[in-house]
N, C-alpha and C positions, 0 to 999 in steps of 0.2 A: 476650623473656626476662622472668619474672616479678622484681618488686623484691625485694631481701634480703629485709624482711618479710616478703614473701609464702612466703619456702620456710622446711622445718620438716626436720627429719631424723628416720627412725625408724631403732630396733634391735631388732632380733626373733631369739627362738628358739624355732624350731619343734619339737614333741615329737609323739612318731606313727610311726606306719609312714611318713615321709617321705623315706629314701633307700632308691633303688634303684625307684624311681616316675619317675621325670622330672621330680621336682618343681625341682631347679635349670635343666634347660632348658626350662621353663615358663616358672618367675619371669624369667627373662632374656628370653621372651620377652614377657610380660605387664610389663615392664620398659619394654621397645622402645616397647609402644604408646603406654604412658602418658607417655613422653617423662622419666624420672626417670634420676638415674645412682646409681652403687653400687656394690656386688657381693652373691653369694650364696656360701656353701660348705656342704660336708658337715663335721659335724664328728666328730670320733672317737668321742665317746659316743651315735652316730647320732642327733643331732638335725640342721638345717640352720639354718645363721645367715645373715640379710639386714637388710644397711643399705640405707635408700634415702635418699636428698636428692634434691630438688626443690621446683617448687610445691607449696602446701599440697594443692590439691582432688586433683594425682595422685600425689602420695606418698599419702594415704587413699585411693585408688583400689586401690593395689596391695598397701597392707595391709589393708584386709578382703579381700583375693586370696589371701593368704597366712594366713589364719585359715580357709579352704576347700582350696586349694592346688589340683592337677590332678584328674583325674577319679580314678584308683589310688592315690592319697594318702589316708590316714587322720588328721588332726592331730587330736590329742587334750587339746593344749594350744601357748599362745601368749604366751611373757615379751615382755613390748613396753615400751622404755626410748626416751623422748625423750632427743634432744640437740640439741647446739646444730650449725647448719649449717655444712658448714664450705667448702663452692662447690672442693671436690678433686678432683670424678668430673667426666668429658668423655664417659659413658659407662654402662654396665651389663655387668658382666661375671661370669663364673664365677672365683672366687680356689681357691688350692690351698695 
């Protein structure tokens, strides 16, 4: 387990052709690998929102992931907000 320092949290919204692509069962599974927890969702004004917490090197793994997204995804833009960690997620999952 990486030390407190070591992890960083991002929050992201994604703008694009990003729902109705697979881009949330992407990111959860581009999630998995990198060993990060979180969630993603759609949100109603069709953008997709993702927090990630973990280590530093794969929480940045998984967001330049998500500034490309799936192969059918079009991002066209990418609001990205640091915060502070908050060690909550046991996990990556899709929120509703």
């Amino acid at each position: 387990m990486a030390e407190k320092k070591d992890r960083i949290r991002a929050h992201l919204v994604i703008r694009g052709l990003v729902q109705g692509v697979w881009f949330r069962a992407s990111t959860v599974e581009q999630a998995h690998q990198a060993k990060v927890g979180g969630w993603v969702c759609n949100r109603p004004d069709g953008a997709v929102e993702v927090v990630i917490e973990g280590e530093r090197s794969r929480v940045m793994q998984l967001v330049a992931w998500c500034y490309r997204g799936p192969r059918s995804a079009r991002v066209e833009s990418v609001d990205l907000k640091w915060e502070e960690p908050t060690g909550e997620f046991s996990g990556f999952t899709v929120s509703y």
